[in-house]
C-alpha positions in Angstrom: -52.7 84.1 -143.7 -50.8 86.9 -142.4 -52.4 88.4 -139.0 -52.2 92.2 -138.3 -50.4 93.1 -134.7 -50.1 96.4 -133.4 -46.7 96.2 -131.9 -45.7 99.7 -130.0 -43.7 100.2 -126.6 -45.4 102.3 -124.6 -44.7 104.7 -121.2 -45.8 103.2 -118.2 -48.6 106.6 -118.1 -50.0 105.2 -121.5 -48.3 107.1 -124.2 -46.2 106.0 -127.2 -44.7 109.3 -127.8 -44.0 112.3 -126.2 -45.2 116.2 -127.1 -44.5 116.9 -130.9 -43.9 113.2 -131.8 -40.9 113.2 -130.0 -39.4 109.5 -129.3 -35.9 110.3 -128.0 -37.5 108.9 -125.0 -37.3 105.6 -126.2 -33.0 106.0 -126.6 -33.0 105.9 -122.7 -34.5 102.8 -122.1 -32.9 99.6 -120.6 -30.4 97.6 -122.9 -30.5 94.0 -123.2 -31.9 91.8 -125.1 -36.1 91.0 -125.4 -37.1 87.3 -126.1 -40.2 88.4 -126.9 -39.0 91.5 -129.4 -36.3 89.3 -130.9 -39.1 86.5 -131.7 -41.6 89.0 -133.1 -38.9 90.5 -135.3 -38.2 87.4 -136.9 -42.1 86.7 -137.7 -42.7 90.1 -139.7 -43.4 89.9 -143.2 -44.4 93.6 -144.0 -44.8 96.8 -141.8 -47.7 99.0 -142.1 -47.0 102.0 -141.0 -49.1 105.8 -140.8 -47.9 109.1 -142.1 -46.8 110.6 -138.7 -44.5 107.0 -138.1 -43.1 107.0 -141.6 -41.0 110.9 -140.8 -37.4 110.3 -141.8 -36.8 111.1 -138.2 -38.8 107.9 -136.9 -37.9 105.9 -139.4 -34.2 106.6 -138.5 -33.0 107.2 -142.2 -35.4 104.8 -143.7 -34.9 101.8 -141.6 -37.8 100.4 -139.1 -36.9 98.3 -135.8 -33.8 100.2 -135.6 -32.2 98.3 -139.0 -32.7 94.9 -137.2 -35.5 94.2 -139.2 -35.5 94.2 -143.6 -38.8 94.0 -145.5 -42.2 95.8 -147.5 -43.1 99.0 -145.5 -46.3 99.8 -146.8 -47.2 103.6 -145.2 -50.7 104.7 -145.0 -50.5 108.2 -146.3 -52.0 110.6 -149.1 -49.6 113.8 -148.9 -45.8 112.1 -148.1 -43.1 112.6 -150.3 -42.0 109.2 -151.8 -38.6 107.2 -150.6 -37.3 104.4 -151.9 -38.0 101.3 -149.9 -41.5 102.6 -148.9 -44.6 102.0 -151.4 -47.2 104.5 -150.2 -51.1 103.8 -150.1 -53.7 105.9 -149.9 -57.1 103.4 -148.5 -56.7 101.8 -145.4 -58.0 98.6 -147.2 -55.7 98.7 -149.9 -52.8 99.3 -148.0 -54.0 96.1 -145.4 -54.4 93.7 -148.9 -51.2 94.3 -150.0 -49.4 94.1 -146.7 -50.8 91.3 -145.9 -50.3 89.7 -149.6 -46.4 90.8 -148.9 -46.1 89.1 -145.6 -47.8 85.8 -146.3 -48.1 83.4 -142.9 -45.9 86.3 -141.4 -46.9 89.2 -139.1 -47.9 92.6 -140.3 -46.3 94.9 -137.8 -48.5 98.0 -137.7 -46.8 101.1 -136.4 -48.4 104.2 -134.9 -51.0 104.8 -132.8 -53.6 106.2 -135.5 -53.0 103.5 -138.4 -53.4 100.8 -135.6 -56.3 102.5 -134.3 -58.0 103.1 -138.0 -57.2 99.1 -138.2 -58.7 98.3 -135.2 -62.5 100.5 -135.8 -62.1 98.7 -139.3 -62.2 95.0 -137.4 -58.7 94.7 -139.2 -56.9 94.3 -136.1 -55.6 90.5 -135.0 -53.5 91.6 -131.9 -51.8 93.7 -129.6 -47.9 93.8 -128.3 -47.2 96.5 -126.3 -44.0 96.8 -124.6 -44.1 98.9 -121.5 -41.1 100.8 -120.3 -40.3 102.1 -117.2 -40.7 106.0 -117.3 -43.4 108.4 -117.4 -44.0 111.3 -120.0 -46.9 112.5 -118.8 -48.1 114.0 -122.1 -48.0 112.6 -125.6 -49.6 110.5 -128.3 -51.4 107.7 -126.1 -51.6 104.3 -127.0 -55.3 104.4 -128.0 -57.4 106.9 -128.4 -61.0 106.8 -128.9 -62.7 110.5 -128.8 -66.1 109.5 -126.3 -64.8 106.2 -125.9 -65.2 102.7 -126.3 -64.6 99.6 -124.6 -62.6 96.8 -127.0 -62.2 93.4 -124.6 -58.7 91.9 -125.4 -57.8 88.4 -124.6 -54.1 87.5 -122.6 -51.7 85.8 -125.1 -48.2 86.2 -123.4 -47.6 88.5 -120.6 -44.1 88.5 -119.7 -40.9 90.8 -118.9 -37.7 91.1 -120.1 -35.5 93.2 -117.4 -37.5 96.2 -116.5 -39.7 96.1 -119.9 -43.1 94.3 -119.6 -43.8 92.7 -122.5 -47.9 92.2 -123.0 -49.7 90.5 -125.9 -53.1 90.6 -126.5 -55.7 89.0 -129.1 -58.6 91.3 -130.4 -61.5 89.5 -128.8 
């Protein structure tokens, strides 16, 4: 059964992208390789992703995880324009059945801080991989966003680094 992880890098100040959307931020970062990416990578079955995420300009001409990565992209939308390669869904439920029937035993990667946090109120949400890099935007889309708040306790699966990128993994307790 395929298990839903939100799986984002983050700024160090809490943000996954900066004013406007913009990720050009994330084309500065450390090179070398990530254990933990490189192992996660492999374990996708399907992406779901959110209308914002699924811009031609994030998607880096239709490819997700820079091209490293091949597979469904299911995108969570009701007024994109269709490209091949995507399937577009409009219901959050429908588009989680038939990621999830895509990727099998395999990850569904969910993508953007909206979708994953739409997943997470709907108790849709398996687990958490946030990589954290080292620089700080100081405004942006934050990683979760909750307007008046709420408290969701995470449990520790793997808390490591790779180089200056903290890599932490969290179950949805």
């Amino acid at each position: 059964m395929a298990k839903l992880l939100y799986h984002i890098t983050m700024s160090l100040d809490g943000f996954v992208a900066g004013p406007a959307d913009d990720m050009s931020w994330l084309g500065s970062l450390p090179a070398g390789p990530n254990p933990v990416v490189e192992r996660v990578v492999g374990g996708i079955g399907a992406v779901l992703m959110g209308h914002r995420t699924y811009a031609p300009t994030t998607t880096a001409e239709g490819r997700v995880y820079g091209g490293n990565w091949t597979g469904p992209v299911f995108v969570l939308t009701r007024d994109a324009a269709p490209t091949a390669g995507f399937t577009l869904v409009e219901d959050l439920g429908e588009a989680v059945a038939a990621a999830s029937a895509a990727a099998g035993d395999g990850y569904v990667a969910v993508l953007g801080a909206t979708t994953a946090r739409r997943c997470l109120e709907a108790g849709l949400l398996d687990e958490v991989l946030v990589h954290v890099a080292p620089v700080l935007l100081g405004d942006g889309v934050r990683l979760f966003e909750h307007p008046g708040g709420t408290q969701v306790r995470l449990e520790a699966v793997e808390l490591s680094h790779a180089g200056a990128i903290g890599n932490l993994w969290y179950r949805v307790a």
